[in-house]
Rosetta silent file (secondary structure, phi, psi, omega in degrees, C-alpha in Angstrom):
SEQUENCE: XXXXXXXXXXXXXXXXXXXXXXXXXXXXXXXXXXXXXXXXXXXXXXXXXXXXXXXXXXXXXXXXXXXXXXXXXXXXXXXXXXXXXXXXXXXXXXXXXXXXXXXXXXXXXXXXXXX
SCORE:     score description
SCORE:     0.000 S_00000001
   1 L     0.000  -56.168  158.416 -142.450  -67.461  123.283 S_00000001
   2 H   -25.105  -64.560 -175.625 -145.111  -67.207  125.780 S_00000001
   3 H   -64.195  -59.177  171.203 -143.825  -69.424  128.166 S_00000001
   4 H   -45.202  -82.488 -167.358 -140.088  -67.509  128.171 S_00000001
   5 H   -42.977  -51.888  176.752 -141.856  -64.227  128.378 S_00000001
   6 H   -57.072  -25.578 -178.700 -144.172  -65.615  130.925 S_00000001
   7 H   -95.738   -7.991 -170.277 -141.174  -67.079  133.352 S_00000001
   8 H   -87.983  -56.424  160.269 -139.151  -64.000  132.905 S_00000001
   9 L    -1.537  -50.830  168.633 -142.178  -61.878  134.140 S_00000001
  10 L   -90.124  -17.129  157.290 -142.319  -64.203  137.267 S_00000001
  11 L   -79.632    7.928  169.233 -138.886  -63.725  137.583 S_00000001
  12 L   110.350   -6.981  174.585 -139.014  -60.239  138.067 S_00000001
  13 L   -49.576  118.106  158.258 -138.288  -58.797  134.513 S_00000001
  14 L   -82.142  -15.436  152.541 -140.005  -55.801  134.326 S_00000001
  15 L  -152.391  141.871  165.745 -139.776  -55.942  130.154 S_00000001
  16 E  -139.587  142.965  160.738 -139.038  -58.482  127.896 S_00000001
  17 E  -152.040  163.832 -177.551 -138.379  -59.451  124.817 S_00000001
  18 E   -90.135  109.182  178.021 -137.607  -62.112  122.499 S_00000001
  19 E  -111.979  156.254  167.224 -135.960  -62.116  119.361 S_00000001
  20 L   -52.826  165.113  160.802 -135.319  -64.627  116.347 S_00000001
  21 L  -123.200   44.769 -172.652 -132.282  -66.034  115.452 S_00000001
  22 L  -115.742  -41.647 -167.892 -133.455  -66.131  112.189 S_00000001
  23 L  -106.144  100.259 -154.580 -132.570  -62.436  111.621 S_00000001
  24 L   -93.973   33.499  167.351 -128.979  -61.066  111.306 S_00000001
  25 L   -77.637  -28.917 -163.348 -130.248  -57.456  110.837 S_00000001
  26 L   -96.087  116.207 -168.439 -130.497  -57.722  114.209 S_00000001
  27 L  -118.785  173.711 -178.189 -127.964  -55.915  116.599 S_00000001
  28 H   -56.127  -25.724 -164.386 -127.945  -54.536  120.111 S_00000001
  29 H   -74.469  -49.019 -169.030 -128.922  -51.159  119.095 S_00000001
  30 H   -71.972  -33.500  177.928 -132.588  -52.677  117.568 S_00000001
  31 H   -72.939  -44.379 -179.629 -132.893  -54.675  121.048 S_00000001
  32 H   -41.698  -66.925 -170.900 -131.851  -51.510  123.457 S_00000001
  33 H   -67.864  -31.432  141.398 -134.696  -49.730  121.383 S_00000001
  34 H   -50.538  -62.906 -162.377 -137.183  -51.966  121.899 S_00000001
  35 H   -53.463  -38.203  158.213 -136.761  -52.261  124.983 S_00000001
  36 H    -8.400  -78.162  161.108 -137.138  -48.180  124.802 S_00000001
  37 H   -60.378  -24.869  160.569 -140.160  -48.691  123.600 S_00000001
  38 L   -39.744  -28.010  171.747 -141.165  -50.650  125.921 S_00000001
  39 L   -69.059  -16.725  178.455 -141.263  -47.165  128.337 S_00000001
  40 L  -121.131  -28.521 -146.535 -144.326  -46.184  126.838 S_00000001
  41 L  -118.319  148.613 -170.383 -145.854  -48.776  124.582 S_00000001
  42 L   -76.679  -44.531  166.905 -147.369  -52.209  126.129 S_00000001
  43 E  -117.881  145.528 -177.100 -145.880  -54.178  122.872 S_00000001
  44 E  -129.423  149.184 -173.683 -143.389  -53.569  120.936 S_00000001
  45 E  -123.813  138.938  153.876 -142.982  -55.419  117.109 S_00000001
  46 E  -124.927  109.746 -175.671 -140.167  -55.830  115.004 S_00000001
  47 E   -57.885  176.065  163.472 -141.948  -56.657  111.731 S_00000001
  48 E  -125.482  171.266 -155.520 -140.321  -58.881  109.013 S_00000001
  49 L   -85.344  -14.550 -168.151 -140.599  -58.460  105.488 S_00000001
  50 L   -94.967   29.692 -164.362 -141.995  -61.571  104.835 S_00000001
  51 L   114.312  -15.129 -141.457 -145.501  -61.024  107.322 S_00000001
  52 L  -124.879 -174.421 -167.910 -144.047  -61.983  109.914 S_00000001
  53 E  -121.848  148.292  170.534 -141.724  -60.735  113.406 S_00000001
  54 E   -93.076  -19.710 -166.832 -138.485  -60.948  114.250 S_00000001
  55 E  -151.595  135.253  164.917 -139.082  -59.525  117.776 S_00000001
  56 E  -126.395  128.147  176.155 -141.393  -59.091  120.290 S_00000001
  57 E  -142.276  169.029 -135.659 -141.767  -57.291  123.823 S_00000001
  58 E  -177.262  118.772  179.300 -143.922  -56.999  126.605 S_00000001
  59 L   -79.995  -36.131  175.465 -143.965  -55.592  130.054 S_00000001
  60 L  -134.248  165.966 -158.802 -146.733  -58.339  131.126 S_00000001
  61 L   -46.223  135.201  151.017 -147.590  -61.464  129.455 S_00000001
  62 L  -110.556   90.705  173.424 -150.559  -60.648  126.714 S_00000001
  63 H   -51.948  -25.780  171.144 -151.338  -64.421  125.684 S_00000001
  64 H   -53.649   -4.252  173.092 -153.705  -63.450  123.409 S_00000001
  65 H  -100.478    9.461 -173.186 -150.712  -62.797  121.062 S_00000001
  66 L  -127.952  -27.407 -158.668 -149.795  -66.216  120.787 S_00000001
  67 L   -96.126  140.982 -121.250 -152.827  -67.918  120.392 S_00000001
  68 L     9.385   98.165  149.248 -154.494  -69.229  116.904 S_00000001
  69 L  -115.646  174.648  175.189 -151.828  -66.987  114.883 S_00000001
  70 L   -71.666   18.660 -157.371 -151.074  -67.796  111.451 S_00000001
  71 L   -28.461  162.818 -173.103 -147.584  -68.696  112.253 S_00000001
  72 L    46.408   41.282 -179.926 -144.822  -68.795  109.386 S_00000001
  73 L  -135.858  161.088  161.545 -147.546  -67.016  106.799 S_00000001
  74 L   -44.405  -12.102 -162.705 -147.698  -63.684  105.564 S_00000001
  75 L   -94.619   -6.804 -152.141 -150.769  -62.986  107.893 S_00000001
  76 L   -95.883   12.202  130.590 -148.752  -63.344  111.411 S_00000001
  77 L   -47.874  -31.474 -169.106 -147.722  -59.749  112.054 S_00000001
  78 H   -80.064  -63.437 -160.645 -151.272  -58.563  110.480 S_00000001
  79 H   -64.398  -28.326 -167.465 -153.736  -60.685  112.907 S_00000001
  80 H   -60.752  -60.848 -163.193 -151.013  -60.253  116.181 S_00000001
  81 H   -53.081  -34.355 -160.402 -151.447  -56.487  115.644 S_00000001
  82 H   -75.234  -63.445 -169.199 -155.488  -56.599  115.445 S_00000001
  83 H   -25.315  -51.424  180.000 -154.943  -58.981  118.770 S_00000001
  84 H   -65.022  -38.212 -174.595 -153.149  -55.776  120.394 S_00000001
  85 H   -58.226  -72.056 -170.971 -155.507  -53.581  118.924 S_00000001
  86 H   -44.545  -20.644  168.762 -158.588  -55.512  120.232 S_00000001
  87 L  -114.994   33.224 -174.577 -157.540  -55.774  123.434 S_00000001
  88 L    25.852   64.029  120.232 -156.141  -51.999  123.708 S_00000001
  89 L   -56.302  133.003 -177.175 -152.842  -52.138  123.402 S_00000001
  90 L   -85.077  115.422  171.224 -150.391  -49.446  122.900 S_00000001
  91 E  -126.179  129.806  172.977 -148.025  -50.437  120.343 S_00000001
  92 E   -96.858  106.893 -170.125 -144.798  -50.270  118.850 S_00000001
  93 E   -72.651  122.778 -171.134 -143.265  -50.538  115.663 S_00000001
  94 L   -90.779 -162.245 -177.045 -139.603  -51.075  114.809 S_00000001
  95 L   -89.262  152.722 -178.196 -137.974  -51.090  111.664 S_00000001
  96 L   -61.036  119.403 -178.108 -138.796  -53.331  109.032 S_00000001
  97 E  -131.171  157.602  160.022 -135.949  -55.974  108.866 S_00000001
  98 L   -80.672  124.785  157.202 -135.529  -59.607  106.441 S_00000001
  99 L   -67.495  158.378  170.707 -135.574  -62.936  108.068 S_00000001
 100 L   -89.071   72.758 -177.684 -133.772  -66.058  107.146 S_00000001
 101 L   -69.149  -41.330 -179.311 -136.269  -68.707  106.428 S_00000001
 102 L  -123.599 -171.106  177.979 -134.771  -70.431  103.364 S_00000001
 103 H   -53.127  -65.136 -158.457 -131.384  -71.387  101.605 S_00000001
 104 H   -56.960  -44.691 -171.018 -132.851  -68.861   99.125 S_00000001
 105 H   -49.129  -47.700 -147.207 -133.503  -66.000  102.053 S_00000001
 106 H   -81.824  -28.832  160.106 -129.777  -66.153  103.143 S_00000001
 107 H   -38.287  -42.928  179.179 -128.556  -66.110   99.565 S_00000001
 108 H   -73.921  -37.377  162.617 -130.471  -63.445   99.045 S_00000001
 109 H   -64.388  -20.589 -153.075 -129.265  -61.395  102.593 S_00000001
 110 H   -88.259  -38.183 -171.126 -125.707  -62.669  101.967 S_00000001
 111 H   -64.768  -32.619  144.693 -125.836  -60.850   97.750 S_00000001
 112 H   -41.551  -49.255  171.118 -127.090  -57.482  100.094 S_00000001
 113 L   -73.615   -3.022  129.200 -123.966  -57.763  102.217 S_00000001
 114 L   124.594   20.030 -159.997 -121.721  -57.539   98.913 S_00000001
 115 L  -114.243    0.000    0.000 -120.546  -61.354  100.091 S_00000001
């Protein structure tokens, strides 16, 4: 994610962000509003229910948001915010949405959707 964020940045993006393909909560309206957020707040989050993000954005790189996380654990939304905090960041939360991780996730998103 770094490395994307970091080449769009040198490619002239003035915000970016990245989203999963894990999460099919996710429509144009939750990226237009991050990027929204993005007018005020240096990162923007879209948490996931299980710890973890679905989304991330950034006007300039903050690497410090990638490096030793917990990835895939309940903890990696919790330490990436104290990263933003500690290095005073402005930040912004979206809405809470569920990811697909397992067989079990999408069963469980697909019995939400009435399918």
């Amino acid at each position: 994610m770094a490395a994307a964020i970091a080449e769009a940045i040198e490619g002239g993006a003035e915000r970016v962000v990245v989203i999963g393909t894990d999460c099919p909560e996710v429509d144009a309206t939750v990226v237009e509003d991050a990027f929204e957020q993005l007018e005020s707040a240096d990162v923007v989050l879209g948490p996931a229910a299980d710890g973890g993000y679905y989304l991330i954005g950034m006007s300039t790189l903050q690497a410090s948001l990638f490096a030793q996380i917990p990835w895939s654990t309940a903890d990696t939304l919790r330490v990436t915010l104290e990263r933003a905090r500690e290095s005073g960041l402005s930040i912004a939360l979206l809405e809470k949405r569920s990811d697909i991780d397992t067989a079990d996730d999408w069963r469980h998103w697909l019995a939400q959707q009435g399918t």
